[in-house]
KEMAR-756420 format. One line per 10 residues: number of its first residue (from 1); their letters; for each residue x, y, z of C-alpha. Coordinates in Angstrom, 2 decimals, padded with zeros to 5 digits, m for minus. Example, Ala and Ser with C-alpha at 12.3 -4.5 7.8 and 13.67 -1.06 7.14 Angstrom:
2
1	as	012.30,m004.50,007.80; 013.67,m001.06,007.14
//
This chain:
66
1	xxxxxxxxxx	m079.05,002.81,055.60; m077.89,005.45,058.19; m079.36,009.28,058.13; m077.17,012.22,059.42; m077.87,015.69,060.54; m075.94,018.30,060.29; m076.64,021.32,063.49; m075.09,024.17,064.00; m073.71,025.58,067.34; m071.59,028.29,068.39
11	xxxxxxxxxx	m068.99,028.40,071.33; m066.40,030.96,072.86; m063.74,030.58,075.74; m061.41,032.73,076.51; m058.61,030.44,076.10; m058.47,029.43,072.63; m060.38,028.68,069.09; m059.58,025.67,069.80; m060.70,025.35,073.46; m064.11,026.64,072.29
21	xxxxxxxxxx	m064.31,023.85,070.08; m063.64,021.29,072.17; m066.56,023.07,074.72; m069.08,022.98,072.22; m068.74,019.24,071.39; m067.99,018.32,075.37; m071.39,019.93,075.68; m073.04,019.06,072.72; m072.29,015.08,073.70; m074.42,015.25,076.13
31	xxxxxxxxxx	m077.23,015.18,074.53; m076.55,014.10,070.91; m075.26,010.34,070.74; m073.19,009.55,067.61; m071.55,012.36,066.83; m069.42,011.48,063.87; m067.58,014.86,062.51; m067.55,018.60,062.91; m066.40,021.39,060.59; m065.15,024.53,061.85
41	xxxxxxxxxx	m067.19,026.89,059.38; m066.07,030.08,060.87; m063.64,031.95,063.49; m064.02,035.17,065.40; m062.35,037.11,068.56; m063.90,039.81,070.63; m061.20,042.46,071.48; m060.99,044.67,074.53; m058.04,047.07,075.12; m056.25,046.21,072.25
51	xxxxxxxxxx	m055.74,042.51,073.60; m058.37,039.15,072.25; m060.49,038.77,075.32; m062.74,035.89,073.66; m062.38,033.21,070.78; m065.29,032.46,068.91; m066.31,029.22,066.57; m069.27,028.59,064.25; m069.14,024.55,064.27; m071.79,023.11,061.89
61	xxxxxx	m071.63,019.52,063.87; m072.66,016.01,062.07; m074.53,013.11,064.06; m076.22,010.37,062.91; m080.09,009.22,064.18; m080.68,006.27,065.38
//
């Protein structure tokens, strides 16, 4: 029987929603081990002079303990 545990992070880059993803599970790998799924639960952007100046993620992140 396996038990999983759902966390919640949140990232930002100034790049992408995408790219902010991707930091949060780079980072997030090293230090949770079996990382099976994440779900993008919400998007945001921070503007500044009528431009997006930051991409923001809610990622609720799914691992599995050993």
């Amino acid at each position: 029987m396996s038990v999983l545990k759902v966390i919640e992070l949140l990232a930002s880059s100034a790049v992408s929603w995408e790219d902010a993803s991707q930091k949060a599970i780079t980072k997030a790998s090293k230090s949770l081990k079996n990382i099976k799924s994440v779900y993008i639960k919400d998007q945001s952007a921070a503007v500044a002079e009528g431009k997006i100046s930051e991409y923001r993620v809610t990622l609720k992140v799914t691992f599995e303990l050993e």
